[in-house]
C-alpha positions, -999 to 999 in steps of 0.1 A, spaced: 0 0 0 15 35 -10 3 65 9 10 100 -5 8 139 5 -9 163 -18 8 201 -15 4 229 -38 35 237 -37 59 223 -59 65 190 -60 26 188 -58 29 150 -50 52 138 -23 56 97 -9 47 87 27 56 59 43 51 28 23 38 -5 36 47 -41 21 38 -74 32 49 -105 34 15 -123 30 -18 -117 19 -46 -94 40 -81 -103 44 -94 -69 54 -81 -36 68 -97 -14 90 -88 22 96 -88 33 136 -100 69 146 -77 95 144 -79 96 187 -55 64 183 -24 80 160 7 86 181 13 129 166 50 127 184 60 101 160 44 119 135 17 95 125 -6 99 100 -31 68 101 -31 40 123 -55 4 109 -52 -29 123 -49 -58 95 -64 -91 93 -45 -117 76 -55 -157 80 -37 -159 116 -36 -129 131 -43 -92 134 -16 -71 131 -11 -32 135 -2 -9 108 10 27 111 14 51 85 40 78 92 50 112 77 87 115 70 94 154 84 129 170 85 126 182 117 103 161 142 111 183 172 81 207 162 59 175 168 76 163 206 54 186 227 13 184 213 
């Protein structure tokens, strides 16, 4: 899954944090935004079902200087 940041600034299309997989999914659900962690700059949090187990999936926003994020 590819996750990307639309600006209107130049470059208009900028790449987040990517997520790859070893195996298959069976369904992904988003969580509210309550749940995502801001000091580590997360954008999404979903929890993924695969055909043993639910795992947790964060989607992060790479930021050039995360000290503006430490104290929210």
């Amino acid at each position: 899954m590819y996750a990307f940041e639309v600006s209107t600034d130049a470059p208009q299309l900028s790449a987040l944090s990517d997520f790859k997989a070893d195996c298959l999914h069976q369904a992904l659900s988003f969580l509210p935004k309550f749940s995502v962690d801001v000091r580590k700059v997360e954008l999404a949090r979903a929890m993924r079902l695969t055909a043993n187990s639910v795992e947790p999936v964060t989607f992060r926003v790479p930021r050039l200087k995360v000290l503006y994020y430490l104290f929210v």
